[in-house]
HTML snippet that shows the backbone in 3Dmol.js (N, CA, C, O; Angstrom):
<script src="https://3Dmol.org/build/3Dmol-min.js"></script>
<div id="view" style="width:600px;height:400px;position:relative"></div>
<script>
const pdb = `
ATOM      1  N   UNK A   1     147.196 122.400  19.448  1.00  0.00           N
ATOM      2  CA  UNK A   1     146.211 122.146  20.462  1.00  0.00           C
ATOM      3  C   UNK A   1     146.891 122.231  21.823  1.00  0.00           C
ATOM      4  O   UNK A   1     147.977 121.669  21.960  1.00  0.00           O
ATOM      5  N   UNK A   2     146.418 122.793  22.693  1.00  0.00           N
ATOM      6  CA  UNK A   2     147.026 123.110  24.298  1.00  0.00           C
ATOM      7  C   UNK A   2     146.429 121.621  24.897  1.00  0.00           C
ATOM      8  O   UNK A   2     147.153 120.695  25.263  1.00  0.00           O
ATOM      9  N   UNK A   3     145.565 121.618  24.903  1.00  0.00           N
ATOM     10  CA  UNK A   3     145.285 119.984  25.811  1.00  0.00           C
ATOM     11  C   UNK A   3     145.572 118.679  25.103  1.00  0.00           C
ATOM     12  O   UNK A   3     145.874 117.678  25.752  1.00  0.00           O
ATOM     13  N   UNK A   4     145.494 118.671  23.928  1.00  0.00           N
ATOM     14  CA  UNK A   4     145.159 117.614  23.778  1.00  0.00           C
ATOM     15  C   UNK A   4     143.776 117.097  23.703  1.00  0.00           C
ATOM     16  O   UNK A   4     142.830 117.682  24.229  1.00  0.00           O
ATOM     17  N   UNK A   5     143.650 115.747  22.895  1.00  0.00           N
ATOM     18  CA  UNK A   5     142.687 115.451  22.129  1.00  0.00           C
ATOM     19  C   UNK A   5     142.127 113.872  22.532  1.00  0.00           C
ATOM     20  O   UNK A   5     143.143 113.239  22.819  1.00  0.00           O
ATOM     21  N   UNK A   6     141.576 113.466  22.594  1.00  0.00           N
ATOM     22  CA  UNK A   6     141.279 111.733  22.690  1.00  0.00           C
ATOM     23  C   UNK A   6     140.586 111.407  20.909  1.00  0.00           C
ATOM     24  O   UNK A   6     139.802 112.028  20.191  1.00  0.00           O
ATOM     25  N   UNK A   7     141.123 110.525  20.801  1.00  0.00           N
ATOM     26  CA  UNK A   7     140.707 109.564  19.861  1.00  0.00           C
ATOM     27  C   UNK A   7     139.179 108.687  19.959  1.00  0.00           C
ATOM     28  O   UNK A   7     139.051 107.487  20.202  1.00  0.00           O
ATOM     29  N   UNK A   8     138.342 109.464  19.751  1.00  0.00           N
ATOM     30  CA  UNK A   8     136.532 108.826  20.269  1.00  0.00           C
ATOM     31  C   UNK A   8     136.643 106.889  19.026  1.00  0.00           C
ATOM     32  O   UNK A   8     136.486 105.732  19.417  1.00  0.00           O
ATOM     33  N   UNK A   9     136.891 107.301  17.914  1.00  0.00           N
ATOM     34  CA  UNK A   9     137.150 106.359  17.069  1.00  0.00           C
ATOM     35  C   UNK A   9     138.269 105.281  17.899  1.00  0.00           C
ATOM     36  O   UNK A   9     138.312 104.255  17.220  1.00  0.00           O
ATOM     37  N   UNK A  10     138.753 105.211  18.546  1.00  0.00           N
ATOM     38  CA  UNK A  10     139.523 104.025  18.724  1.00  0.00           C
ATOM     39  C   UNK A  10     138.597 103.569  20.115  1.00  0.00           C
ATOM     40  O   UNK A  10     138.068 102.459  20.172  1.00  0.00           O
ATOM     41  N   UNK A  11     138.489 104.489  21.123  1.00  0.00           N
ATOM     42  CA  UNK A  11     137.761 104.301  21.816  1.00  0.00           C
ATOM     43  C   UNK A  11     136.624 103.048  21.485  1.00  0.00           C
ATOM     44  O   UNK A  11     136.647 101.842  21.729  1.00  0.00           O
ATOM     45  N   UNK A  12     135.780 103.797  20.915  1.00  0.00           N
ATOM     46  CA  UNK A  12     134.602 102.595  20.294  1.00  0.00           C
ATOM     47  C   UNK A  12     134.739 101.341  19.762  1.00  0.00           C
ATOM     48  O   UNK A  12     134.205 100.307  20.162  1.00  0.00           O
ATOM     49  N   UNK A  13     135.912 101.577  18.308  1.00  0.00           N
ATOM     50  CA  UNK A  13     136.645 100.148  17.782  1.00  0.00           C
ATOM     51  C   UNK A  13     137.100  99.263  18.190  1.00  0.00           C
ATOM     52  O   UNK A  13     136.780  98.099  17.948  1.00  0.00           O
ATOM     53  N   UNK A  14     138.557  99.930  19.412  1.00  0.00           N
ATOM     54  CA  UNK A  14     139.441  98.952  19.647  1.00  0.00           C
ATOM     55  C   UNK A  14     139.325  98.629  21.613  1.00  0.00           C
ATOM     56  O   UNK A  14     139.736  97.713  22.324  1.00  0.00           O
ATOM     57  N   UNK A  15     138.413 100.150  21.946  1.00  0.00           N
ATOM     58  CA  UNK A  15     138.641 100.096  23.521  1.00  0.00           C
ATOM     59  C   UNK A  15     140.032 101.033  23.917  1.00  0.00           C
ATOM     60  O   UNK A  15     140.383 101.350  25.053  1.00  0.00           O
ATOM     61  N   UNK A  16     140.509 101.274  23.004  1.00  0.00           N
ATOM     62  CA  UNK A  16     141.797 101.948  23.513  1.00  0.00           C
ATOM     63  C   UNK A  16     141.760 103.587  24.006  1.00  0.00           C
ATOM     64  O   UNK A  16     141.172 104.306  23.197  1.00  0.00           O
ATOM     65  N   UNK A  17     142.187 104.135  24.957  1.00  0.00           N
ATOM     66  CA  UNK A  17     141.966 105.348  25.164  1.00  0.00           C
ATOM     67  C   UNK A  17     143.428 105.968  24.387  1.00  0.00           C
ATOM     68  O   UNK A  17     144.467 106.030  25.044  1.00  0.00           O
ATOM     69  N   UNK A  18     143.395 106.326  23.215  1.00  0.00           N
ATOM     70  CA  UNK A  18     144.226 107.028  22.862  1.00  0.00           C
ATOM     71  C   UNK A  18     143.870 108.276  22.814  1.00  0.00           C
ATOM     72  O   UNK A  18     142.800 108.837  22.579  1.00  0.00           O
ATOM     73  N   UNK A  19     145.191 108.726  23.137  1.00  0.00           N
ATOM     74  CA  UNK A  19     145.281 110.415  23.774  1.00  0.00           C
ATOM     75  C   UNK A  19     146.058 110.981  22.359  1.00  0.00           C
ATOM     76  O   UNK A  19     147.110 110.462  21.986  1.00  0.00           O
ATOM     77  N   UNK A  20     145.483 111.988  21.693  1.00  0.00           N
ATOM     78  CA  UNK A  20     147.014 112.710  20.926  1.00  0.00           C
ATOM     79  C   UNK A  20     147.330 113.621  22.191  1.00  0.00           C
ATOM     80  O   UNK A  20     146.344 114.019  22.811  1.00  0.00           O
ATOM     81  N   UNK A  21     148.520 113.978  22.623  1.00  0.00           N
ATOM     82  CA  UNK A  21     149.334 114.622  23.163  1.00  0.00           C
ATOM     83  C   UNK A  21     148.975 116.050  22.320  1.00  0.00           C
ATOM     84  O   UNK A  21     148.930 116.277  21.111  1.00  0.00           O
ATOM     85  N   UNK A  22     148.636 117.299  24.036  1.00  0.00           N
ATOM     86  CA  UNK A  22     148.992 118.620  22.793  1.00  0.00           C
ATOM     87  C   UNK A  22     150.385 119.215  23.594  1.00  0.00           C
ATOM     88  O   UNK A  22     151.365 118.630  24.055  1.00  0.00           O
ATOM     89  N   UNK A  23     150.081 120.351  23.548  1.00  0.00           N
ATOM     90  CA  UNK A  23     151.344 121.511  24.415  1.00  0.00           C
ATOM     91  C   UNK A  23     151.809 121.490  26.067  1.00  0.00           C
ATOM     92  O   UNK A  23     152.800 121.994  26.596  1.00  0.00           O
ATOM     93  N   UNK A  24     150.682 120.698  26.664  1.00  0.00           N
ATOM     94  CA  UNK A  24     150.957 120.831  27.833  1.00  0.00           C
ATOM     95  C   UNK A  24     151.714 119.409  28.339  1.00  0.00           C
ATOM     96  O   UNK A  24     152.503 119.305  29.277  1.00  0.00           O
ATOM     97  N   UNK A  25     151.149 118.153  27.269  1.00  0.00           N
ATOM     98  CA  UNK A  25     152.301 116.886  27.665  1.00  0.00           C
ATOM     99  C   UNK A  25     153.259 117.385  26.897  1.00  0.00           C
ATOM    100  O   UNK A  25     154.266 117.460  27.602  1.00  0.00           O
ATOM    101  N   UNK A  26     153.539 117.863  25.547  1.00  0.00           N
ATOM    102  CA  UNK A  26     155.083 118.522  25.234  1.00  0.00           C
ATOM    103  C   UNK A  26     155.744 119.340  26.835  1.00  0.00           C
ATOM    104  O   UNK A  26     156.868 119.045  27.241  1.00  0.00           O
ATOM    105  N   UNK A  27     155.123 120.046  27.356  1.00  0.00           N
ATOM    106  CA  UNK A  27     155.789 120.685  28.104  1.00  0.00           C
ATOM    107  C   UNK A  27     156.378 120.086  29.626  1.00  0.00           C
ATOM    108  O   UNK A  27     157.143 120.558  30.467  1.00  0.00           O
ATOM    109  N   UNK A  28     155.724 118.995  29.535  1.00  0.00           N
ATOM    110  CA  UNK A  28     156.068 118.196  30.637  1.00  0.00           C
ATOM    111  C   UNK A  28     157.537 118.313  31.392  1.00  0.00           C
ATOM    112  O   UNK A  28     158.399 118.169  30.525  1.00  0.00           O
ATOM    113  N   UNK A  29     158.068 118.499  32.546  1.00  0.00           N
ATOM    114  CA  UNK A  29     159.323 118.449  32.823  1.00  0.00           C
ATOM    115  C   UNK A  29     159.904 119.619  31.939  1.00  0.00           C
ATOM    116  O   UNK A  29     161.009 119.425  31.432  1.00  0.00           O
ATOM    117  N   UNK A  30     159.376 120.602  31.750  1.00  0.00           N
ATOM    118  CA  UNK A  30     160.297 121.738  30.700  1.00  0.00           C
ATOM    119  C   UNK A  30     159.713 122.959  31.316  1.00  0.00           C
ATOM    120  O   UNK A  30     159.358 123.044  32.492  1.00  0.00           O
ATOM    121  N   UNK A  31     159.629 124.085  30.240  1.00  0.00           N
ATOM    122  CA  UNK A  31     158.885 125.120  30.444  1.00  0.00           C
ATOM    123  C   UNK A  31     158.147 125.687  29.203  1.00  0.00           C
ATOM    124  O   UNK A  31     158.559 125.471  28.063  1.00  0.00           O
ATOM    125  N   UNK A  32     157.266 126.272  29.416  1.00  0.00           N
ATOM    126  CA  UNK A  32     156.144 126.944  28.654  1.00  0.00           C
ATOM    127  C   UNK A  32     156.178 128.049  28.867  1.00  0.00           C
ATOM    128  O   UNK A  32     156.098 128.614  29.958  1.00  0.00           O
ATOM    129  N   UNK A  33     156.364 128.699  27.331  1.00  0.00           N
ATOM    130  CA  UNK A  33     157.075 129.759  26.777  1.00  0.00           C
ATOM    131  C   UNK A  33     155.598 130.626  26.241  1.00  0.00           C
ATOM    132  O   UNK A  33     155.619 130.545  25.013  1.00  0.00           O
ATOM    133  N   UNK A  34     154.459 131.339  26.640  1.00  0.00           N
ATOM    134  CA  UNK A  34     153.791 132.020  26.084  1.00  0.00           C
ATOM    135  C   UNK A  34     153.878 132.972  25.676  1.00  0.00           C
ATOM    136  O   UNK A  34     154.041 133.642  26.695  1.00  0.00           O
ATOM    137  N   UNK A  35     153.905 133.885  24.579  1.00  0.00           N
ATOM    138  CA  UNK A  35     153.869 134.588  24.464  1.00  0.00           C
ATOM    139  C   UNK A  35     152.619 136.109  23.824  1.00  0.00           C
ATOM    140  O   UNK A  35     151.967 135.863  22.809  1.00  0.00           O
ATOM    141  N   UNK A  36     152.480 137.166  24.332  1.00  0.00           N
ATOM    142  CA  UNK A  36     151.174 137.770  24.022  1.00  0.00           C
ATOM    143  C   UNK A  36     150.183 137.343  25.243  1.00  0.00           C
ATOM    144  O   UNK A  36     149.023 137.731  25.109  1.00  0.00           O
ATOM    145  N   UNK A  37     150.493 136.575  26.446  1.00  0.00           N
ATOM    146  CA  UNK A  37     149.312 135.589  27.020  1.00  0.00           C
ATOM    147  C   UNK A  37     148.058 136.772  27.352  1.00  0.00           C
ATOM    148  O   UNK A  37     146.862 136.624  27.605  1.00  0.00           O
ATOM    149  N   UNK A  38     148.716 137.703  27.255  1.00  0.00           N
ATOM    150  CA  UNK A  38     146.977 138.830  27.863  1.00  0.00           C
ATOM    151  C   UNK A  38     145.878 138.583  26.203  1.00  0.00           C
ATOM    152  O   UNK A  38     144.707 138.955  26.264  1.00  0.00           O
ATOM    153  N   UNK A  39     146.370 138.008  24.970  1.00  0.00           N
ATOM    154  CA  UNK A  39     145.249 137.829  24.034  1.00  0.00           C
ATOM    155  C   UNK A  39     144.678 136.337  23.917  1.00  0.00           C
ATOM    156  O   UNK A  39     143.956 135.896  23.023  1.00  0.00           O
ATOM    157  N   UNK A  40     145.091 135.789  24.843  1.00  0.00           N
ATOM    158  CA  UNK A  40     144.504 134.197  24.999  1.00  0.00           C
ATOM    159  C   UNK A  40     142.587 134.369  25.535  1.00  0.00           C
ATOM    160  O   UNK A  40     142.260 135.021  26.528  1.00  0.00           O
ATOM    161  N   UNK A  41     142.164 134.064  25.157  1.00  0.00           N
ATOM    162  CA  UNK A  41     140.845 133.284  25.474  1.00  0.00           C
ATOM    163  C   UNK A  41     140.840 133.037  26.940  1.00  0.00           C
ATOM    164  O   UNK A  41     141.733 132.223  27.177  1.00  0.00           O
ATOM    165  N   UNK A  42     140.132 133.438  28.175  1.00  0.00           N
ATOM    166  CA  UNK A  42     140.131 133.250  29.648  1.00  0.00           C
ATOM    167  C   UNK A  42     140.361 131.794  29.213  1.00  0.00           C
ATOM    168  O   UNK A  42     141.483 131.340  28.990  1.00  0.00           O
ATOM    169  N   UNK A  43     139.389 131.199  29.124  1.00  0.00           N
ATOM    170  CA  UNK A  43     139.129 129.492  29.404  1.00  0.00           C
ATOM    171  C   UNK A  43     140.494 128.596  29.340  1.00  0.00           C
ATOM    172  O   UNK A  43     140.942 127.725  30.085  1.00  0.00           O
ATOM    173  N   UNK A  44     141.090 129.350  27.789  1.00  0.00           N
ATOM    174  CA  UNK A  44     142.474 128.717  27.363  1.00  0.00           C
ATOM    175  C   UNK A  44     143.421 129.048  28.716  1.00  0.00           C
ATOM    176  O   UNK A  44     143.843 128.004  29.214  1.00  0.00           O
ATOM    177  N   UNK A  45     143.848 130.262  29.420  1.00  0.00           N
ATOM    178  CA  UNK A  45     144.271 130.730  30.894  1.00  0.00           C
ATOM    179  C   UNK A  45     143.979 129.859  31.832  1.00  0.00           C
ATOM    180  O   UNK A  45     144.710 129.094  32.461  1.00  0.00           O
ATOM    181  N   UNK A  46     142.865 130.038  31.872  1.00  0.00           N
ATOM    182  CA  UNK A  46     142.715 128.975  32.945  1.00  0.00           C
ATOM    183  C   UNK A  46     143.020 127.189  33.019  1.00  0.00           C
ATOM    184  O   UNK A  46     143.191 126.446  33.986  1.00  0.00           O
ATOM    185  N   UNK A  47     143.001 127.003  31.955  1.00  0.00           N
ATOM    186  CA  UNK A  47     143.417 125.772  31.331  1.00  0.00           C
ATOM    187  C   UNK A  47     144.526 125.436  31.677  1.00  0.00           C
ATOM    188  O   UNK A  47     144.746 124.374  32.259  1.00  0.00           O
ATOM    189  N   UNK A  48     145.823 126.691  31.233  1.00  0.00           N
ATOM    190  CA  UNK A  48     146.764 126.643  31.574  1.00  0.00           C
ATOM    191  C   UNK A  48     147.106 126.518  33.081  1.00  0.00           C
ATOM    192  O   UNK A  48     147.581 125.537  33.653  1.00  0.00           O
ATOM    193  N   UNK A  49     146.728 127.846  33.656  1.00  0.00           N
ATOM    194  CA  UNK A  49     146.740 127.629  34.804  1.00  0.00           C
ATOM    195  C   UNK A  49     146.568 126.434  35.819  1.00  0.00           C
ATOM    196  O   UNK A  49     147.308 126.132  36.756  1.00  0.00           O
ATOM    197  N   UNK A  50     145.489 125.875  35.426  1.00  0.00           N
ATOM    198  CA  UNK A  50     144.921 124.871  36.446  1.00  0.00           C
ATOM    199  C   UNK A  50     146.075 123.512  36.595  1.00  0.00           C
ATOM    200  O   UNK A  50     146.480 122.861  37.558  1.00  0.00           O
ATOM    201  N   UNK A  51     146.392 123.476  34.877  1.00  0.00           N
ATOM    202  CA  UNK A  51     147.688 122.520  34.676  1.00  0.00           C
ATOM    203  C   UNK A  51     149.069 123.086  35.723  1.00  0.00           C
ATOM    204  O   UNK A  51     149.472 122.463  36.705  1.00  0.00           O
ATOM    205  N   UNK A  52     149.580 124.274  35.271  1.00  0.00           N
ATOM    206  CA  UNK A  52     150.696 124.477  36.093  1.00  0.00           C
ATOM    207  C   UNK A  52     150.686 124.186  37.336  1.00  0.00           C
ATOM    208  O   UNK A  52     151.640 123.551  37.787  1.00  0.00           O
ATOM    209  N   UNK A  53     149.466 124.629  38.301  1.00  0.00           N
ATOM    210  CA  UNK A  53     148.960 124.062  39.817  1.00  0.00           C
ATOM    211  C   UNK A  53     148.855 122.920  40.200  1.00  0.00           C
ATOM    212  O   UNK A  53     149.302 122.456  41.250  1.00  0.00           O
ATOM    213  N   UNK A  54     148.266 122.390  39.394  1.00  0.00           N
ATOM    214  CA  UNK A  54     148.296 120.998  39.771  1.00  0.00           C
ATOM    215  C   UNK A  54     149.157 120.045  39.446  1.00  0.00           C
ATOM    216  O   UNK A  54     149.227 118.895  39.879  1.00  0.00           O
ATOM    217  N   UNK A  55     149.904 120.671  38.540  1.00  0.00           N
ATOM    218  CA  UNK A  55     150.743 119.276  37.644  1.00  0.00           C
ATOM    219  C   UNK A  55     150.435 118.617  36.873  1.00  0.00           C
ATOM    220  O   UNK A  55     151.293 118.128  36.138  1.00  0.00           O
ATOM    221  N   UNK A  56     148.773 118.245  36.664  1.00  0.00           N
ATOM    222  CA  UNK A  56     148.159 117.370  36.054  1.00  0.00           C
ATOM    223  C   UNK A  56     147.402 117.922  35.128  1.00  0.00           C
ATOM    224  O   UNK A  56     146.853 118.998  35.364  1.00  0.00           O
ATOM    225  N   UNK A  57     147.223 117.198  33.761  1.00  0.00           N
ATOM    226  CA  UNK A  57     146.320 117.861  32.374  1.00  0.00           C
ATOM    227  C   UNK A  57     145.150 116.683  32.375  1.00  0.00           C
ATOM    228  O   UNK A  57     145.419 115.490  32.234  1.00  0.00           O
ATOM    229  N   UNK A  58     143.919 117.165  32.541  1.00  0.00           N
ATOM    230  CA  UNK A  58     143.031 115.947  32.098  1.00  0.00           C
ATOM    231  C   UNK A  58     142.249 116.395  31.180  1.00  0.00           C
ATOM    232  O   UNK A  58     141.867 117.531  30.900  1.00  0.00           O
ATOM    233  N   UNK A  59     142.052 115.370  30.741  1.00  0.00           N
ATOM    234  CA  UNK A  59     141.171 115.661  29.132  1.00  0.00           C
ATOM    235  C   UNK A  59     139.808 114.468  29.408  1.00  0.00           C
ATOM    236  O   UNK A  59     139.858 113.290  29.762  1.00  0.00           O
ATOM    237  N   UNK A  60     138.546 115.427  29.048  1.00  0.00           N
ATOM    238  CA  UNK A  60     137.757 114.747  28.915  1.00  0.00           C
ATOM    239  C   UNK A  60     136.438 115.012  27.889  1.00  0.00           C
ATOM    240  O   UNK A  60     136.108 116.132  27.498  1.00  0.00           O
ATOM    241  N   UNK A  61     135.820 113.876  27.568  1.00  0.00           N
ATOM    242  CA  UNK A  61     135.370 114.083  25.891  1.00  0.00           C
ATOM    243  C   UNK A  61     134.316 112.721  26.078  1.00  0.00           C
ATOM    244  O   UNK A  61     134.615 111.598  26.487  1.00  0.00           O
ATOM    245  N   UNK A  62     133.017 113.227  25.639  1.00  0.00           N
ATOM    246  CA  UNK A  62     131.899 112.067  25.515  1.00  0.00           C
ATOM    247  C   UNK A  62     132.030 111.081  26.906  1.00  0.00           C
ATOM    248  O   UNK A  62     131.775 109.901  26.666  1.00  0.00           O
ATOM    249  N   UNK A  63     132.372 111.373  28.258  1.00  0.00           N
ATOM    250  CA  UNK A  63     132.290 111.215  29.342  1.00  0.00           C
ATOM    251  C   UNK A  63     133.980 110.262  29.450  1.00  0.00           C
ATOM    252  O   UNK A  63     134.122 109.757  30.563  1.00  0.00           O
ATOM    253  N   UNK A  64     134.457 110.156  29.058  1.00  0.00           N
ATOM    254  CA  UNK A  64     135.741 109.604  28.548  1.00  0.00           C
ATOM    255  C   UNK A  64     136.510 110.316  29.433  1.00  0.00           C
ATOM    256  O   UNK A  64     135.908 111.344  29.743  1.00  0.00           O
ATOM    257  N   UNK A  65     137.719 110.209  30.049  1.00  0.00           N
ATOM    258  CA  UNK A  65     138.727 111.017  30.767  1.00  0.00           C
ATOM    259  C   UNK A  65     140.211 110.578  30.754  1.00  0.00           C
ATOM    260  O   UNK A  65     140.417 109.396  30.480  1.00  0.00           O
ATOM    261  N   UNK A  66     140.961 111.141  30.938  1.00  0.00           N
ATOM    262  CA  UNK A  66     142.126 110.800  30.526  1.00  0.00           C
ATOM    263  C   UNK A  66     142.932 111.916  31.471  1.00  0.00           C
ATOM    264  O   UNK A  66     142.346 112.943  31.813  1.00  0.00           O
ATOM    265  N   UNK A  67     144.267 111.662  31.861  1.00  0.00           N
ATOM    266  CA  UNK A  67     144.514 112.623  32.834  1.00  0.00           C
ATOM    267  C   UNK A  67     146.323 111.933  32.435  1.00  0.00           C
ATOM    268  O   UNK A  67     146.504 110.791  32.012  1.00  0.00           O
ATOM    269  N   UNK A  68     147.238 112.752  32.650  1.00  0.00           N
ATOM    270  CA  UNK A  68     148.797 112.823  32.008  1.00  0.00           C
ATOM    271  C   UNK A  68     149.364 113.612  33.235  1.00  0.00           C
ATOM    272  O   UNK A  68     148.604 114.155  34.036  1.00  0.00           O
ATOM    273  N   UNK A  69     150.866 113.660  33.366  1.00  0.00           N
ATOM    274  CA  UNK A  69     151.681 114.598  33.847  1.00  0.00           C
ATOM    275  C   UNK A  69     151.758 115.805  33.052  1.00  0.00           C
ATOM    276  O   UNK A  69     152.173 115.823  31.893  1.00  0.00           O
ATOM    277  N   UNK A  70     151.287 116.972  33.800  1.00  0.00           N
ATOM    278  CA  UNK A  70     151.970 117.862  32.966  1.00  0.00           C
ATOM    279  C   UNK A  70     152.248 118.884  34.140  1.00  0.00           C
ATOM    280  O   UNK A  70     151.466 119.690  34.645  1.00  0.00           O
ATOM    281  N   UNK A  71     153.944 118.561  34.522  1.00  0.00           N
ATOM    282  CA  UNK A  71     154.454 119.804  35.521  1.00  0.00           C
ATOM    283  C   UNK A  71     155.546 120.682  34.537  1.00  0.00           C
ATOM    284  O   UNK A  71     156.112 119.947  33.728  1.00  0.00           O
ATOM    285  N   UNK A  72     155.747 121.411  34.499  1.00  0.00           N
ATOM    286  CA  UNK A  72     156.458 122.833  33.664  1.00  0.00           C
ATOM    287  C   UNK A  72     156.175 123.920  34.927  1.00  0.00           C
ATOM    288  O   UNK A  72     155.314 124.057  35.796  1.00  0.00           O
ATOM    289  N   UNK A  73     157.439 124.623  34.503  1.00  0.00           N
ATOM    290  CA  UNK A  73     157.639 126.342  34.429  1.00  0.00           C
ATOM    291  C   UNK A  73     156.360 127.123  33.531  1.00  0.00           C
ATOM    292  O   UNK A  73     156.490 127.184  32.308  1.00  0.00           O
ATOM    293  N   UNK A  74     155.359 127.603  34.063  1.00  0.00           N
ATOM    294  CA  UNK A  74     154.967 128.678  33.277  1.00  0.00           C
ATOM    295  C   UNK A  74     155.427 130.293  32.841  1.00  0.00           C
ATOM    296  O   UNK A  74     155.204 131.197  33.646  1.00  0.00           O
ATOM    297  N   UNK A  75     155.931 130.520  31.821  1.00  0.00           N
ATOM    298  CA  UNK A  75     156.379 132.177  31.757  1.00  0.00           C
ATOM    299  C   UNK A  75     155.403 132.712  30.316  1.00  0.00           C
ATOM    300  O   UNK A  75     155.159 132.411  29.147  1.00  0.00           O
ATOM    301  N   UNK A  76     155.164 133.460  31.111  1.00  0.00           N
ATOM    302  CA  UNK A  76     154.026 134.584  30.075  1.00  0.00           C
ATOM    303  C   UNK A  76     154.850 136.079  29.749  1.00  0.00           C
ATOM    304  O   UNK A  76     155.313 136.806  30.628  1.00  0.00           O
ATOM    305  N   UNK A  77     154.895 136.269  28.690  1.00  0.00           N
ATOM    306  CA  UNK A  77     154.801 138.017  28.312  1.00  0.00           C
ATOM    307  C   UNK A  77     153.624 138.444  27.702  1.00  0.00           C
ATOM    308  O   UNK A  77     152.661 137.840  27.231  1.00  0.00           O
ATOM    309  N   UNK A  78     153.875 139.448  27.800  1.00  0.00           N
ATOM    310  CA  UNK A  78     152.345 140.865  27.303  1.00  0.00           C
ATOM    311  C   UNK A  78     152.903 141.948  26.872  1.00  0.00           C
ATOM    312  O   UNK A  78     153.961 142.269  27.414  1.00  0.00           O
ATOM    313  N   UNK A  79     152.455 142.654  25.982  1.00  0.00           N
ATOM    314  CA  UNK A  79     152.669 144.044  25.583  1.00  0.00           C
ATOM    315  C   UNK A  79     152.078 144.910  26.074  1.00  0.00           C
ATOM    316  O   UNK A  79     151.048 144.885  25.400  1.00  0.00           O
ATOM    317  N   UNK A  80     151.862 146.297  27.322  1.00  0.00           N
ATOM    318  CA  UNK A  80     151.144 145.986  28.051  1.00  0.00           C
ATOM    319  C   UNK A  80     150.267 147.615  27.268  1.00  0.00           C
ATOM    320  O   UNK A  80     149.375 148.247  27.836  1.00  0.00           O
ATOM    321  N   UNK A  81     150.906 147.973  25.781  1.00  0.00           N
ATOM    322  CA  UNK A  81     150.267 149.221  25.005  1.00  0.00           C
ATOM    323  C   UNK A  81     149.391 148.643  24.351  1.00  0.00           C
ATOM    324  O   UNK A  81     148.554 149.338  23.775  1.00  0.00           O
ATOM    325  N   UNK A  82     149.327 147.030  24.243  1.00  0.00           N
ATOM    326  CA  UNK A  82     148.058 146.360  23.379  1.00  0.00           C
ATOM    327  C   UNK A  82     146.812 147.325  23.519  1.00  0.00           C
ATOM    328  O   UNK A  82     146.064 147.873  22.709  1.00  0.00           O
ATOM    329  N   UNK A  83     146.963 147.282  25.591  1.00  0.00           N
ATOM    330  CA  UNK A  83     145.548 147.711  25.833  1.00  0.00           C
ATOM    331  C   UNK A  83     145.302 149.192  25.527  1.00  0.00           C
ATOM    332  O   UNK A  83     144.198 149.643  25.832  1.00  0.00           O
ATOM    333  N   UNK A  84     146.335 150.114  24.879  1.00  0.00           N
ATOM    334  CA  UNK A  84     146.171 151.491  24.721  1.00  0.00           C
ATOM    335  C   UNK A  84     145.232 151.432  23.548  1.00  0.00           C
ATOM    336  O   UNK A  84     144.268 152.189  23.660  1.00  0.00           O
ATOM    337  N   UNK A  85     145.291 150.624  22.314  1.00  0.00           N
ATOM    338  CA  UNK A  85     144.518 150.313  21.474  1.00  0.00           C
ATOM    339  C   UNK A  85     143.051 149.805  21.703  1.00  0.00           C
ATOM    340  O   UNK A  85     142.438 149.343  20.741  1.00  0.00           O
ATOM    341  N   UNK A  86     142.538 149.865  22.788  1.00  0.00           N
ATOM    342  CA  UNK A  86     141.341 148.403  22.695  1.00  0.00           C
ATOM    343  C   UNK A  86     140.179 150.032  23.194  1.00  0.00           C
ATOM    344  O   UNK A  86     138.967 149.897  23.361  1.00  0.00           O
TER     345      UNK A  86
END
`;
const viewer = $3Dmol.createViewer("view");
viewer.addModel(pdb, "pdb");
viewer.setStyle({}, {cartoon: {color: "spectrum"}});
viewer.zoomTo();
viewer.render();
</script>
């Protein structure tokens, strides 16, 4: 998972906003290694993107929000004969 996830079940039970952590709090303070990024999904891109710019990953779910550090290096490769095929 690139963002990350909230826990709706603890939410309700306990009150707790638990977050599972995806790729972009792994990447925190590091770098992010994509590779292929021209076959990603726009939305997933931009996702990324918006994180690298800002620094910040927020996740939000059933009006719930949650927001983490996530500053990294972004580096992308592409094959760029993919598109000779399409």
């Amino acid at each position: 998972m690139v963002t990350g996830s909230l826990s709706i079940d603890k939410v309700l039970t306990e009150g707790i906003r638990a977050l599972h952590p995806g790729l972009l709090a792994k990447a925190n303070r590091g770098i992010l290694y994509v590779d292929e990024i021209n076959l990603l999904q726009d939305h997933i891109v931009d996702t990324l993107l918006d994180a690298a710019a800002s620094g910040i990953n927020i996740i939000e779910r059933e009006g719930i929000s949650v927001s983490h550090p996530s500053r990294f290096v972004l580096v992308g490769s592409m094959n760029p004969e993919v598109f000779l095929f399409i």
